[in-house]
C-alpha positions as CSV (number, residue, x, y, z in Angstrom):
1,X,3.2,-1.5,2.2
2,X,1.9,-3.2,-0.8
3,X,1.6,-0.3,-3.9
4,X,1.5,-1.8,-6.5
5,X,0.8,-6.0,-7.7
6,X,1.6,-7.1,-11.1
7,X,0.0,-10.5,-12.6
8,X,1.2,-12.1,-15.9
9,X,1.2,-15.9,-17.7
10,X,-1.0,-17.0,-14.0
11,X,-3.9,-19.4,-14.7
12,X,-6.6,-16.5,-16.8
13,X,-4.1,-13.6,-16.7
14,X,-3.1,-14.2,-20.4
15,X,-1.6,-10.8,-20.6
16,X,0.0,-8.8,-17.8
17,X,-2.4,-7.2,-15.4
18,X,-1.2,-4.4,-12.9
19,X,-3.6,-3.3,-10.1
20,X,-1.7,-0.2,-8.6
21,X,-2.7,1.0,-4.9
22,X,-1.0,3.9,-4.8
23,X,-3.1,6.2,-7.1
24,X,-6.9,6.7,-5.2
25,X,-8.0,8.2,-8.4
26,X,-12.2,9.0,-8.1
27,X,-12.5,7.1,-4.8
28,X,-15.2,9.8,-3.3
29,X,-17.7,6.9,-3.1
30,X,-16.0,5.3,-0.5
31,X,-13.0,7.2,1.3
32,X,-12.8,4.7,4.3
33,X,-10.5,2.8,1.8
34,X,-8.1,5.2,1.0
35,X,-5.5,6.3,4.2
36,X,-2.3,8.1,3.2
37,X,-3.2,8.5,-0.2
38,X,-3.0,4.8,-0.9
39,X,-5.8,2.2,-1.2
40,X,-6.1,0.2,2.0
41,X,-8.6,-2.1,1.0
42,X,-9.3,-3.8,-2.7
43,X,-10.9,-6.7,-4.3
44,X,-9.8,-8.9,-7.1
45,X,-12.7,-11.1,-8.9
């Protein structure tokens, strides 16, 4: 399973960008996304 995805010196990502799944840190608004205390689902824009 993917935890954790780090981004650096791609196309915008001038500096080095980490999106970690494995913390669901204030996910109330939606817990249909978070399943064995990792996020299942996530969006980068």
């Amino acid at each position: 399973m993917l935890t954790k995805f780090l981004v650096s010196d791609f196309m915008n990502f001038k500096c080095a960008w980490t999106l970690d799944l494995s913390e669901p840190n204030n996910y109330e608004f939606n817990p249909e996304v978070v399943s064995k205390d990792a996020i299942t689902k996530a969006i980068v824009y």
